[in-house]
C-alpha positions as CSV (number, residue, x, y, z in Angstrom):
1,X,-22.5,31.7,64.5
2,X,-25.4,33.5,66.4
3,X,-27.7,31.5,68.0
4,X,-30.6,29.9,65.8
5,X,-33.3,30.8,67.8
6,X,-32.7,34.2,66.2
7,X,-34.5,34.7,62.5
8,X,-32.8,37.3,61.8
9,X,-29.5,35.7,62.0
10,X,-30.2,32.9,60.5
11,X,-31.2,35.4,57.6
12,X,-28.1,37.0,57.6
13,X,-26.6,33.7,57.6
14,X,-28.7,32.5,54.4
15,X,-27.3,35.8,52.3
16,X,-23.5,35.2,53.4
17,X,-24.2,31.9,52.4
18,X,-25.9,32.4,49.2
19,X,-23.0,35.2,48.4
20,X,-20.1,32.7,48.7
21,X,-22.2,30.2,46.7
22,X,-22.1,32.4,44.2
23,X,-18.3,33.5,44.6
24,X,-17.8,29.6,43.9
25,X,-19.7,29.5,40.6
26,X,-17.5,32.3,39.6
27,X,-14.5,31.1,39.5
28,X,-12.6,30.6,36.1
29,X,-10.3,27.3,37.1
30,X,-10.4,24.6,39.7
31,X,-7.9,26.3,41.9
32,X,-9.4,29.2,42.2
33,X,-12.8,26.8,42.8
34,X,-10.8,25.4,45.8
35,X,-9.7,28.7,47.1
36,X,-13.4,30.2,47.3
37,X,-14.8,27.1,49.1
38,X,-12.3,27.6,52.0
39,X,-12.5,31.5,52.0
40,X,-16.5,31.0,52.0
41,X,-16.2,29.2,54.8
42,X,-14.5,31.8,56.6
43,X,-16.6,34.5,54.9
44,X,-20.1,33.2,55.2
45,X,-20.4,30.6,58.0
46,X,-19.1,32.1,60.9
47,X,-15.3,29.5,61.2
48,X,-12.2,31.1,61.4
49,X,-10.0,28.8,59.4
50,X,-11.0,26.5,57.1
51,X,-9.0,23.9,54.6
52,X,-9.9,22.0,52.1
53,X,-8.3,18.4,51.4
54,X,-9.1,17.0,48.1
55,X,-8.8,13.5,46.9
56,X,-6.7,13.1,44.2
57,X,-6.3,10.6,41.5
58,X,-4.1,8.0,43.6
59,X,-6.9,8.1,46.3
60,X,-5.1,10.2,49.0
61,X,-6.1,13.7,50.1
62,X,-4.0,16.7,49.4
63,X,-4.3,20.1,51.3
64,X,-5.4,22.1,48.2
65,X,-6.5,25.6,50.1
66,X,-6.6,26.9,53.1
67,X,-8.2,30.1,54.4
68,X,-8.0,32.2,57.8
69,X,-4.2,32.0,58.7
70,X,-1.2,32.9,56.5
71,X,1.3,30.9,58.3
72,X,-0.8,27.8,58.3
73,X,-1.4,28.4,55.1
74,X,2.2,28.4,53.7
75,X,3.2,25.6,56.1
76,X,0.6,22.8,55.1
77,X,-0.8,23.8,51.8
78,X,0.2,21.1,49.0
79,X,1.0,18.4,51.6
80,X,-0.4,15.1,51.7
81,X,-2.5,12.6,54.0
82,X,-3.1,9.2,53.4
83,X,-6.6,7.7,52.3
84,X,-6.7,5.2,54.9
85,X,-6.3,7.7,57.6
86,X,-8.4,9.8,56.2
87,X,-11.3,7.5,56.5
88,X,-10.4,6.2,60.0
89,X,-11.4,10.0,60.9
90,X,-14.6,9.9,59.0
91,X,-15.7,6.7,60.8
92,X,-14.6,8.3,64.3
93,X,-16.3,10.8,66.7
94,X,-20.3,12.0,66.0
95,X,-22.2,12.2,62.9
96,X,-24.1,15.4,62.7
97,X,-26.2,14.4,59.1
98,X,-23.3,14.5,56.6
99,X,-20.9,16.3,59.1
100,X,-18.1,14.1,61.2
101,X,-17.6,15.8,64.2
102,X,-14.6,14.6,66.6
103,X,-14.3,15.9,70.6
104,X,-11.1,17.0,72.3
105,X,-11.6,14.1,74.3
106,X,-11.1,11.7,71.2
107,X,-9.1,12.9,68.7
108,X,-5.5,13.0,70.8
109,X,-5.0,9.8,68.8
110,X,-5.1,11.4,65.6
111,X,-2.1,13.5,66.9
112,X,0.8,11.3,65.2
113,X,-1.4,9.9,62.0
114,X,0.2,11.1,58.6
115,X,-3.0,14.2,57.9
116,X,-1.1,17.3,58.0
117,X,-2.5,19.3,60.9
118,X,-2.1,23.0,62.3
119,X,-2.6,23.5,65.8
120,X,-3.8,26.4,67.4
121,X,-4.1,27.5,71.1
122,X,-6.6,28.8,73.7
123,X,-8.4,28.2,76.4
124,X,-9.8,24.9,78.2
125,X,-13.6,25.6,78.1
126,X,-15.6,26.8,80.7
127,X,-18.8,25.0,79.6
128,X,-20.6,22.0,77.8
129,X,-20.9,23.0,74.2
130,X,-17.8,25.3,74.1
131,X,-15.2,24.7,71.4
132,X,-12.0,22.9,72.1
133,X,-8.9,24.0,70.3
134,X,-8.9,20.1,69.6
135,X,-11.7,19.9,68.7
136,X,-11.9,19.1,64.8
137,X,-15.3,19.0,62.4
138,X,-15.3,17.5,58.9
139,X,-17.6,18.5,55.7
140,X,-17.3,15.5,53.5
141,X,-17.8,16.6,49.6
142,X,-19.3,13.8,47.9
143,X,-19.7,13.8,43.6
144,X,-23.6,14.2,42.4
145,X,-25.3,11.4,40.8
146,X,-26.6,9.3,44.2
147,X,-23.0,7.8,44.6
148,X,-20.7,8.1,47.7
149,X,-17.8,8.7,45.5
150,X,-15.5,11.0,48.0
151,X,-14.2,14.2,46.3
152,X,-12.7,16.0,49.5
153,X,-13.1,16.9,53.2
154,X,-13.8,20.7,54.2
155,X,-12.7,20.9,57.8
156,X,-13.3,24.1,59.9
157,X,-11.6,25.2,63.0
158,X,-12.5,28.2,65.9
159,X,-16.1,29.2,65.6
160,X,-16.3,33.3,66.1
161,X,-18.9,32.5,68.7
162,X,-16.4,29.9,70.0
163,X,-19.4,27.2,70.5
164,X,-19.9,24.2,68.7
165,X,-22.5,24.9,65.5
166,X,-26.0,24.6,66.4
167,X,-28.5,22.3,63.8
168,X,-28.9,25.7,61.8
169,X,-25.1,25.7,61.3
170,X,-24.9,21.9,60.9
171,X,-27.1,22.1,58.0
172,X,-25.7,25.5,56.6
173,X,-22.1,23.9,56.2
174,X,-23.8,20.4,55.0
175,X,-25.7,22.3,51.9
176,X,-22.3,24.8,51.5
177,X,-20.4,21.3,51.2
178,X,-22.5,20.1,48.9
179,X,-22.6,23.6,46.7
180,X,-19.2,23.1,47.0
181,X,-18.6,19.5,45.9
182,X,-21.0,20.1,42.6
183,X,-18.8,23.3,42.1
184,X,-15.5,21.6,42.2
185,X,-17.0,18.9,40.0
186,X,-17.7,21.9,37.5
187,X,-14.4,23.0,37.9
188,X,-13.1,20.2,37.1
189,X,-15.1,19.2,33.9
190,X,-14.6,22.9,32.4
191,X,-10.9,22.0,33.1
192,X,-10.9,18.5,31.3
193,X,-13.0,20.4,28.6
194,X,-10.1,23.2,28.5
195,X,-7.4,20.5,28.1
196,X,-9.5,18.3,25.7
197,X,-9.8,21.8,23.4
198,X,-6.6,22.7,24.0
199,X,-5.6,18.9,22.7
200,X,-7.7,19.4,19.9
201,X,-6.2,22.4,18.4
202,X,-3.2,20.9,18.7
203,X,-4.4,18.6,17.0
204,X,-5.9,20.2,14.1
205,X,-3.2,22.0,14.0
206,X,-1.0,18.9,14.0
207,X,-3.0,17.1,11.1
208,X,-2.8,21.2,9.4
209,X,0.8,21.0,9.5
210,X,0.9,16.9,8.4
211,X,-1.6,17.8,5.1
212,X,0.5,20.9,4.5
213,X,4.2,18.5,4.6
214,X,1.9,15.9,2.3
215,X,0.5,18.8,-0.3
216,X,4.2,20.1,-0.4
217,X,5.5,17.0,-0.5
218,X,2.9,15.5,-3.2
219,X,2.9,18.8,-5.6
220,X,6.8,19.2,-5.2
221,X,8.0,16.1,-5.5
222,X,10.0,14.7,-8.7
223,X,7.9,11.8,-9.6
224,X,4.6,11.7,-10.7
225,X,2.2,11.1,-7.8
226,X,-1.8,10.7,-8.2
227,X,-4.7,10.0,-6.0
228,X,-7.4,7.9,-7.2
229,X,-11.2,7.2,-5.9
230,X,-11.3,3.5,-4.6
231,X,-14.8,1.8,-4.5
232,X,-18.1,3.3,-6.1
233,X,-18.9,3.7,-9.5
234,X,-16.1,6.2,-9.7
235,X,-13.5,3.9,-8.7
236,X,-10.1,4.3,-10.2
237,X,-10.8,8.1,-11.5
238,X,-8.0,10.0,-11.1
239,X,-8.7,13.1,-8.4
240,X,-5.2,14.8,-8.0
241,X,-2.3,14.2,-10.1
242,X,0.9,16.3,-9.4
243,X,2.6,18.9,-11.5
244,X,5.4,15.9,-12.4
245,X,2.9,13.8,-13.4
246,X,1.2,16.2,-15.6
247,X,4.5,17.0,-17.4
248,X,4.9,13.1,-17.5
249,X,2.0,12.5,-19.7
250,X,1.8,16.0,-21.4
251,X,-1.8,16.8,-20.6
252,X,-3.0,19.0,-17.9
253,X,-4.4,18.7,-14.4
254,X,-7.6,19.6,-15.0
255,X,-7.7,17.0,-18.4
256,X,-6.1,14.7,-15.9
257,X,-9.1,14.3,-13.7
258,X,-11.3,12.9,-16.9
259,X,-9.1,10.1,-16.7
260,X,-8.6,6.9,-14.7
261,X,-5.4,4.9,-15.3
262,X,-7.3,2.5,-17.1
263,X,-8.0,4.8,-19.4
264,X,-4.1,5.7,-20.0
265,X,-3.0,2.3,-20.0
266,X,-1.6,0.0,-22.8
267,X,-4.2,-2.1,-23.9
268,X,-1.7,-5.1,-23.5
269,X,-0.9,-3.6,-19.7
270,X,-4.7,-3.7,-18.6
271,X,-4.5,-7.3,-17.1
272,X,-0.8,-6.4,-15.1
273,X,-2.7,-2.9,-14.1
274,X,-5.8,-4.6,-12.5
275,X,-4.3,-7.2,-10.5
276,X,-1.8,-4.4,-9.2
277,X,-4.5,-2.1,-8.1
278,X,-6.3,-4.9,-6.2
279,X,-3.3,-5.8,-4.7
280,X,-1.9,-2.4,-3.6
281,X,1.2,-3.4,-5.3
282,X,3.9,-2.5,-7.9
283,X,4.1,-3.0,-11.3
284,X,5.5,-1.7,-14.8
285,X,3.6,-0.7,-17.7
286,X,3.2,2.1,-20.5
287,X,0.6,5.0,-20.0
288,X,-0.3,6.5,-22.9
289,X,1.0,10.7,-23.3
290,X,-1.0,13.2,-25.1
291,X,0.8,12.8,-28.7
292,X,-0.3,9.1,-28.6
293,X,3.2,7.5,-27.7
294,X,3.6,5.6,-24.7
295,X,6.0,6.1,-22.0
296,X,7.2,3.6,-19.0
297,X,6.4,3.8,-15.6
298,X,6.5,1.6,-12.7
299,X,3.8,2.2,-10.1
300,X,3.7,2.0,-6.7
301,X,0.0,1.8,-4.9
302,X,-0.7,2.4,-1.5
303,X,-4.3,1.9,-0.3
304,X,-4.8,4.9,2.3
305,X,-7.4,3.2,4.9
306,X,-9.5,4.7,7.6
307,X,-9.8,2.8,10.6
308,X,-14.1,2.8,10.8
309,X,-15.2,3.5,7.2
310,X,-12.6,1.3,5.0
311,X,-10.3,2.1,2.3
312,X,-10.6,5.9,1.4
313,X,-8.8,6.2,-1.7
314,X,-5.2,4.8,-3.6
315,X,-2.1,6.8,-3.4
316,X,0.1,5.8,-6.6
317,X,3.1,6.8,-7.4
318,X,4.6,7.0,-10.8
319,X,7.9,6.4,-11.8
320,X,9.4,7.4,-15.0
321,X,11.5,4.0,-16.0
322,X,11.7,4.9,-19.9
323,X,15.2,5.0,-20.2
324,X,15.7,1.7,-17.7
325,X,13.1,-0.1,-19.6
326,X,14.9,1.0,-23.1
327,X,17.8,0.0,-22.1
328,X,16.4,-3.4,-21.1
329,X,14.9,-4.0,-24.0
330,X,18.6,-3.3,-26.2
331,X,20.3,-5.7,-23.7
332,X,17.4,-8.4,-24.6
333,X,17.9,-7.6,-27.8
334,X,21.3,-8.0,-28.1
335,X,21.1,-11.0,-26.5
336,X,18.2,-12.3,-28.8
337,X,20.0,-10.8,-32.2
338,X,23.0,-11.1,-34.1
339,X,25.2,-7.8,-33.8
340,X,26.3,-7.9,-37.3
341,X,23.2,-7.7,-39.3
342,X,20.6,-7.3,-36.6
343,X,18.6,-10.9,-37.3
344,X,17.8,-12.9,-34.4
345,X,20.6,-15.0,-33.8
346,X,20.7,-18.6,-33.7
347,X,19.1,-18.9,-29.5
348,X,16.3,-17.1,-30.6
349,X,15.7,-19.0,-34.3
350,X,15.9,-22.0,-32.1
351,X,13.1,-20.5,-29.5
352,X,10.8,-19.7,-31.8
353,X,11.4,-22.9,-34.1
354,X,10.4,-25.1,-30.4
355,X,7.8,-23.0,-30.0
356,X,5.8,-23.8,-32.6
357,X,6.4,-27.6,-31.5
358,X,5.6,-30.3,-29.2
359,X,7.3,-33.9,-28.4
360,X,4.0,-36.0,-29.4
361,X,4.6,-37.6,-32.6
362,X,2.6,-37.0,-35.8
363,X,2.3,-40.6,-35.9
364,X,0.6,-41.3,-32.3
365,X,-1.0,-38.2,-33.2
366,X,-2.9,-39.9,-36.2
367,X,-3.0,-43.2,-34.0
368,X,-5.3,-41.1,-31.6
369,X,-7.5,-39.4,-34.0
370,X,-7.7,-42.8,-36.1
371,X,-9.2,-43.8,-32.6
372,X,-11.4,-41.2,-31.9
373,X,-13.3,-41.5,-34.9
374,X,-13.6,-45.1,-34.8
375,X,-15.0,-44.8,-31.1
376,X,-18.0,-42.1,-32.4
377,X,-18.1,-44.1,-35.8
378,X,-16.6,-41.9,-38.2
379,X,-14.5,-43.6,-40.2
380,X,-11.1,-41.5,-40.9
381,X,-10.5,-40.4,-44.5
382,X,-6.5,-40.2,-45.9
383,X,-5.3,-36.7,-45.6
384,X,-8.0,-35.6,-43.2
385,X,-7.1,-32.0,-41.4
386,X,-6.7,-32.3,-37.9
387,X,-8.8,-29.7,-36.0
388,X,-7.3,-27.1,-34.5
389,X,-8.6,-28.6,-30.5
390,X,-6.5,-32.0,-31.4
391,X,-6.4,-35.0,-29.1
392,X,-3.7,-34.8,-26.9
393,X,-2.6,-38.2,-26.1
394,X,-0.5,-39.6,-23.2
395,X,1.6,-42.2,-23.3
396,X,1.8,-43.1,-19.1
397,X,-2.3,-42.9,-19.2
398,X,-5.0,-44.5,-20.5
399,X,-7.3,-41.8,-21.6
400,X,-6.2,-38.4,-23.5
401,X,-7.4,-34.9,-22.8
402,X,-8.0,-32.2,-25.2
403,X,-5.5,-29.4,-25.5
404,X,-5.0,-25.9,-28.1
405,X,-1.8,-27.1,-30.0
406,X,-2.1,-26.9,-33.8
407,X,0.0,-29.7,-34.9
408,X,2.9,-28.8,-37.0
409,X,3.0,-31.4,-40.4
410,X,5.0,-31.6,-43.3
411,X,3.7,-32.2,-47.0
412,X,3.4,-35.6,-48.0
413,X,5.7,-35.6,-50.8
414,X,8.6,-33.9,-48.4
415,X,8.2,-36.1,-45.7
416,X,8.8,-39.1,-48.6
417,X,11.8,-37.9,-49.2
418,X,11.5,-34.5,-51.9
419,X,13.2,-31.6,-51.7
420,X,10.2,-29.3,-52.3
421,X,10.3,-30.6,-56.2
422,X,7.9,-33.6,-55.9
423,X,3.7,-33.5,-56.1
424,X,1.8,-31.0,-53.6
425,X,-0.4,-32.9,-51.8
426,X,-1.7,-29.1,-50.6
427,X,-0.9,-29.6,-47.0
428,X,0.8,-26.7,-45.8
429,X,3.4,-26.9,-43.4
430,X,6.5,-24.9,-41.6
431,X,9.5,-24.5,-44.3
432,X,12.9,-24.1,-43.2
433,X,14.8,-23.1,-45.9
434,X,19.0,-22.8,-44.8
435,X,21.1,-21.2,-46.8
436,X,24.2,-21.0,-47.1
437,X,26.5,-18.1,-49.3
438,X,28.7,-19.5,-52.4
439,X,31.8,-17.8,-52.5
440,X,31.8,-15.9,-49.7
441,X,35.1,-16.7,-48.1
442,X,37.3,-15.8,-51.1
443,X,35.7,-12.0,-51.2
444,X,36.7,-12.5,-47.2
445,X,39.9,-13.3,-47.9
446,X,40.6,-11.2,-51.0
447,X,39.6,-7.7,-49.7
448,X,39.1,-8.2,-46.0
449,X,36.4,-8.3,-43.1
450,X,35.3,-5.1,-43.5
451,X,34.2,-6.3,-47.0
452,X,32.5,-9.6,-45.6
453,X,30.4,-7.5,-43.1
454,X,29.2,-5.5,-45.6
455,X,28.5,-8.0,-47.6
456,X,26.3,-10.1,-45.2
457,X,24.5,-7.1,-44.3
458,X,23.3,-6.6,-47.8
459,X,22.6,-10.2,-47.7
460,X,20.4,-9.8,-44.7
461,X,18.4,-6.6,-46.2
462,X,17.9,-8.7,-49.0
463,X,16.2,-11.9,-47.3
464,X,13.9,-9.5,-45.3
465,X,12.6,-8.0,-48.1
466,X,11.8,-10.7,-49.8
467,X,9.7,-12.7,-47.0
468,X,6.2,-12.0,-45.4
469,X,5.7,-10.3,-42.2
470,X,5.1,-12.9,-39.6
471,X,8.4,-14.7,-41.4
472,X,11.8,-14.9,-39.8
473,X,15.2,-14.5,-41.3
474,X,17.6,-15.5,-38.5
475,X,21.7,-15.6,-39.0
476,X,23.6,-18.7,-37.4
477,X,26.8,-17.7,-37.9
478,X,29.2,-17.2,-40.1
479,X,27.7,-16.9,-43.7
480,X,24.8,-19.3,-42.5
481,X,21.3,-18.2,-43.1
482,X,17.9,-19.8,-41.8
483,X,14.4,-18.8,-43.1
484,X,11.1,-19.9,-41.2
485,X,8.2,-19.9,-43.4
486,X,5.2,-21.1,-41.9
487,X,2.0,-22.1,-43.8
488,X,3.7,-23.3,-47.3
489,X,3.3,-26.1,-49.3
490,X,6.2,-28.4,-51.1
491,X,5.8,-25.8,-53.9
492,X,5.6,-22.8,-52.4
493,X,9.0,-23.3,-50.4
494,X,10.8,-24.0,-53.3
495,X,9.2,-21.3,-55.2
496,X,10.4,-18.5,-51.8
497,X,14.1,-20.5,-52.1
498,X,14.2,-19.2,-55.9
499,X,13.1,-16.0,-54.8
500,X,16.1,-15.2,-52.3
501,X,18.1,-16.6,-54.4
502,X,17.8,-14.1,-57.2
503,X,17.5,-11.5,-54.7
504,X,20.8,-12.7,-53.3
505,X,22.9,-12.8,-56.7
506,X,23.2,-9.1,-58.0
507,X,26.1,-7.4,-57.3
508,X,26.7,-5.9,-54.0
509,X,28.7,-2.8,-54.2
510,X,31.3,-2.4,-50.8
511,X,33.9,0.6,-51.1
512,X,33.4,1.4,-55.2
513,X,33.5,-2.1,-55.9
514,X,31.0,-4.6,-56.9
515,X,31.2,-8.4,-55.2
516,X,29.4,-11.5,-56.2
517,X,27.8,-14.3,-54.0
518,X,25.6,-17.3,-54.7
519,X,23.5,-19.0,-52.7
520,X,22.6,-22.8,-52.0
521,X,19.5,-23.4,-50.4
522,X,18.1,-26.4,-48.6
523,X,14.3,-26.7,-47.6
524,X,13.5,-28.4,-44.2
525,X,10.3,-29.0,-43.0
526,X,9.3,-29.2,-39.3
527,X,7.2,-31.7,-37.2
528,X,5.5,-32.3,-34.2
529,X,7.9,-35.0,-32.6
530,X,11.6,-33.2,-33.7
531,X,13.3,-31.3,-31.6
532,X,14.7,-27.8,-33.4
533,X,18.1,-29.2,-33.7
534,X,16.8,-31.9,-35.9
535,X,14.6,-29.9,-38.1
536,X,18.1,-27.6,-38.7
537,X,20.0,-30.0,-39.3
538,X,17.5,-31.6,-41.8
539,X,17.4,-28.9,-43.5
540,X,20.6,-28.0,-43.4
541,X,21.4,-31.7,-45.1
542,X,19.0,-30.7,-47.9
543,X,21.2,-27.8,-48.4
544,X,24.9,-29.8,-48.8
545,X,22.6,-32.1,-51.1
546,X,21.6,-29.3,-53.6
547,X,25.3,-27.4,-53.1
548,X,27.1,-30.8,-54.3
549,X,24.5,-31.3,-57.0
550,X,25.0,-27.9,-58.1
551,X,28.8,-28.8,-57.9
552,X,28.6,-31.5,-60.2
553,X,26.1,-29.5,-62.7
554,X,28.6,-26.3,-63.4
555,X,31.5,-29.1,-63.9
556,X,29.8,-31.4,-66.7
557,X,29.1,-28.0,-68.3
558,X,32.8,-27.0,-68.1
C-alpha cells in the first residue's frame, strides 16, 4: 500500500475496499463467503497472499481459503491448527487496534507449532519498517453483538509495497475484518436457514407421505375405521368413517357424520360404550344398521394426542364380530338348554330358581320386621306385606341394614301342608309345579326313541303355550318337566297344573300314529331360606304324592 500521506491513495484504497465489500455480500454460500474475504484481501488491500482460518465447531481453526499462490493453496487448504496455539499467537508480538502483528525477530518459535504454515523467500531487509518474509500479521474476525466470540483469523503475507502497513492500512484491514466477520456470520445463518428449509420440506413432505399411507390405509382397509371429535360440545361426533364402515352399518358417509356412536349404540350397550371411550379402550357391543337390526362389533379406541394442545380426536376401529358373537351365544345356549326340546335344562332351572332367593329365613325375616315395628311403635298385624326395601338382618351383627331383595313367600295354606287344594290366604308366591309324563316309557319301548323324542317335543310346545311370558318351562331329564310360576296363589297353581295337564293329554300324532301320555303334577312352592335343590325336590315329593293317589283312584274304580 501507497503511503498515507497521499489522499489520493488512500481514496483509491477506500473504492477497492468498498468493491471487495461488496464481492463478499454477494456471495450465494459460506464457501464462496470465505473465498471472497481472502481474494479481497489480495484485491483491495495491497497483500499478496492472504488465508483465512476459521474456527470451527470443536474450537480449532481450519484453513478454509486461501488466495495469492496456487501451490500454497492446494498444499494447506483444509488442514488444521489447534485452538490453543492459535491463541498463544494472538497473545504474542504487537497489537496494532484489533490487528496482532508478530516480527521476524519473534515468531521463529512458532516454526514447529501445529498452525499449518507456507513459507515464502526473499530478501533480509535493508531498513526499519521493511517486511520480513517472517514476518506474520493477523485480522482477528470476531461475531457482532459486543461479544469476543472468535469466528476466524485473516492473516496476510508480502505487502506489494513490501513495508509494513501504515495506521491507514492498519485500520483498512481492521474494518475489512470486521465486514468480513458480519459477512461470514450471514453466510452462515442463510446456510442454517437453507438447511432448516431444506429439513422442512422434507418434512412436510415426510408427514405428506405418512397422511397419504394413513388415508390409504384408513379408506382401504377391511374393517370399519372412524374418527371422532374428542372434547367440546361436539364430542363423540363421528367426522370420517371409512368405506368398510359405511357398508357395515348400511348408511352412507355423508349420513354417517350426523351420527356419534352414541347415537348407534344399543340402548343396553350405552353404559359399556361410555366407560370404553373414556378409557381409550376395547369393548363389544351392537350398533344399530340402517334397516333397524343390530350388528356386533368390538371396538378398539385410540386417543390421538398432541404434545402442547391435548387429546385431538379418537381413532376407533370397528370390528365386525357378528358371526363370533353368534356363535357364542349357540354355545351358551347349548350349554344353558336341553338339546332335545330346546327348554333350559336343569343348570339353568336351577340358576334362575337361586336367583330369585336368598339364605335368610322367612322366619328371622318376620323376627326382624316384628322388631322394627315394635322399635317405631307400630304394632305388626298377621299377614302383613313385607315392603319391597326389607330389613336385612345379620346373624354375626348386632344391627341390620337395608337391602332391595323382595322376599320370596309361600301361601299360608301350602306352607301348612296343602297341595294347592286348601284356603287362599291371597299371598302370592313362586309355584313350582314338576311334572312328570304317565306312560311314557311303554310308547318308548313299544315303537322306539325316535317316537319318545317326538313325543317330548310336543310335550314341550305344549307347556309353552300354555304359560305366561316371564314363566319358565325347563326339562330335567328324561320325561321330567319343571314349571316356574311366579306370583300365584295356592289356587292359581293348581288351577295352571289342570291346565297343562289337559294340554298334555290329546293325542300326539308321531309317524301316522297317534300316542297317548298323562301327566302327574306336583306343586312346590319356594322360600327365602331353601336352597333350589330343596324347593325341587319338594315339589317333586308333591308330585309322587298325587301320582300314587291317582294310582289308587283308577284301581278302586277298576
Amino acid at each position: 500500500m501507497e503511503a498515507e500521506s497521499e489522499p489520493y491513495v488512500r481514496l483509491a484504497t477506500l473504492r477497492q475496499l468498498h468493491q471487495v465489500v461488496a464481492d463478499l455480500n454477494r456471495a450465494t454460500s459460506l464457501a464462496d463467503t470465505l473465498q471472497a474475504v481472502a481474494d479481497g484481501v489480495v484485491a483491495g488491500l495491497g497483500f499478496e497472499l492472504a488465508c483465512v482460518n476459521l474456527v470451527q465447531p470443536d474450537g480449532d481453526l481450519v484453513i478454509a481459503a486461501f488466495a495469492g499462490n496456487a501451490a500454497a493453496e492446494a498444499l494447506i487448504t483444509g488442514r488444521v491448527g489447534s485452538r490453543a496455539s492459535w491463541e498463544r499467537r494472538l497473545s504474542m508480538g504487537e497489537a496494532w487496534g484489533d490487528l496482532h502483528f508478530i516480527p521476524h525477530t519473534e515468531g521463529w518459535v512458532l516454526l514447529d507449532d501445529d498452525v499449518p504454515q507456507w513459507h515464502t523467500e526473499g530478501p533480509e531487509p535493508r531498513f526499519a519498517d521493511e517486511w520480513h518474509p517472517h514476518d506474520r500479521l493477523y485480522a482477528p474476525m470476531y461475531a457482532s453483538g459486543g461479544g469476543q466470540e472468535l469466528l476466524g483469523v485473516i492473516s496476510v503475507d508480502r505487502p506489494r509495497n513490501g513495508r509494513h502497513p501504515g495506521a491507514w492500512g492498519q485500520e483498512a484491514l481492521q474494518m475489512y475484518a470486521s465486514q468480513a466477520a458480519i459477512a461470514i456470520s450471514n453466510a452462515r445463518l442463510r446456510a442454517n436457514m437453507q438447511r432448516a428449509l431444506v429439513r422442512l420440506e422434507r418434512e412436510q413432505q415426510a408427514l405428506r407421505a405418512s397422511e397419504e399411507s394413513f388415508r390409504q390405509a384408513f379408506e382401504y382397509a377391511p374393517s370399519g375405521m372412524a374418527i371422532a371429535e374428542m372434547g367440546g360440545d361436539q364430542h363423540g361426533r363421528l367426522l370420517r368413517t371409512n368405506d368398510a364402515l359405511c357398508r357395515l352399518l348400511g348408511r352412507p358417509a355423508s349420513a354417517m357424520r350426523r351420527y356419534s356412536f352414541a347415537d348407534l349404540v344399543h340402548p343396553e350397550d350405552i353404559g359399556t360404550l361410555l366407560r370404553t371411550s373414556a378409557e381409550g379402550g376395547r369393548a363389544e357391543l351392537r350398533l344399530a344398521r340402517r334397516d333397524g337390526t343390530y350388528v356386533w362389533v368390538s371396538l378398539r379406541n385410540s386417543v390421538v394426542a398432541d404434545t402442547t394442545d391435548g387429546p385431538r380426536f379418537l381413532l376407533t376401529h370397528v370390528e365386525d364380530i357378528e358371526e363370533r358373537k353368534r356363535h357364542e351365544l349357540h354355545l351358551a345356549h347349548r350349554a344353558s338348554h336341553d338339546s332335545l326340546t330346546g327348554l333350559p335344562n336343569s343348570a339353568e332351572l336351577r340358576s334362575r330358581l337361586s336367583s330369585r332367593l336368598c339364605r335368610r329365613p322367612h322366619s328371622v325375616r318376620a323376627t326382624a320386621v316384628e322388631a322394627l315395628d315394635a322399635a317405631y311403635g307400630e304394632p305388626s298385624a298377621p299377614g302383613r306385606a313385607v315392603p319391597e326395601h326389607d330389613f336385612d338382618y345379620n346373624p354375626h351383627t348386632d344391627a341390620g341394614s337395608f337391602d332391595h331383595h323382595v322376599h320370596i313367600v309361600a301361601p299360608t295354606s301350602d306352607a301348612d301342608g296343602g297341595a294347592g287344594g286348601g284356603a287362599d290366604d291371597g299371598t302370592k308366591g313362586l309355584a313350582v309345579l314338576f311334572c312328570d309324563l304317565d306312560g311314557f316309557k311303554s310308547i318308548n319301548d313299544r315303537f322306539g326313541h325316535h317316537t319318545g323324542d317326538a313325543v317330548l317335543i310336543e310335550v314341550a310346545r305344549r307347556l309353552t303355550t300354555c304359560v305366561r311370558d316371564g314363566d319358565t318351562v325347563a326339562r330335567l331329564g328324561g320325561d321330567e318337566f319343571v314349571v316356574l310360576a311366579d306370583g300365584l296363589g295356592s289356587a292359581d297353581a293348581a288351577d295352571l297344573a289342570v291346565r297343562l295337564r289337559n294340554a298334555i293329554i290329546p293325542p300326539i300324532r308321531v309317524d301316522g300314529r297317534a300316542v297317548r301320555v298323562g301327566a302327574s303334577f306336583g306343586i312346590g312352592w319356594a322360600s327365602c331360606g331353601m336352597s333350589a335343590d330343596e324347593v325341587l325336590h319338594s315339589a317333586d315329593q308333591r308330585m309322587y304324592v298325587e301320582k300314587r293317589s291317582r294310582a289308587k283312584v283308577h284301581r278302586r274304580a277298576g
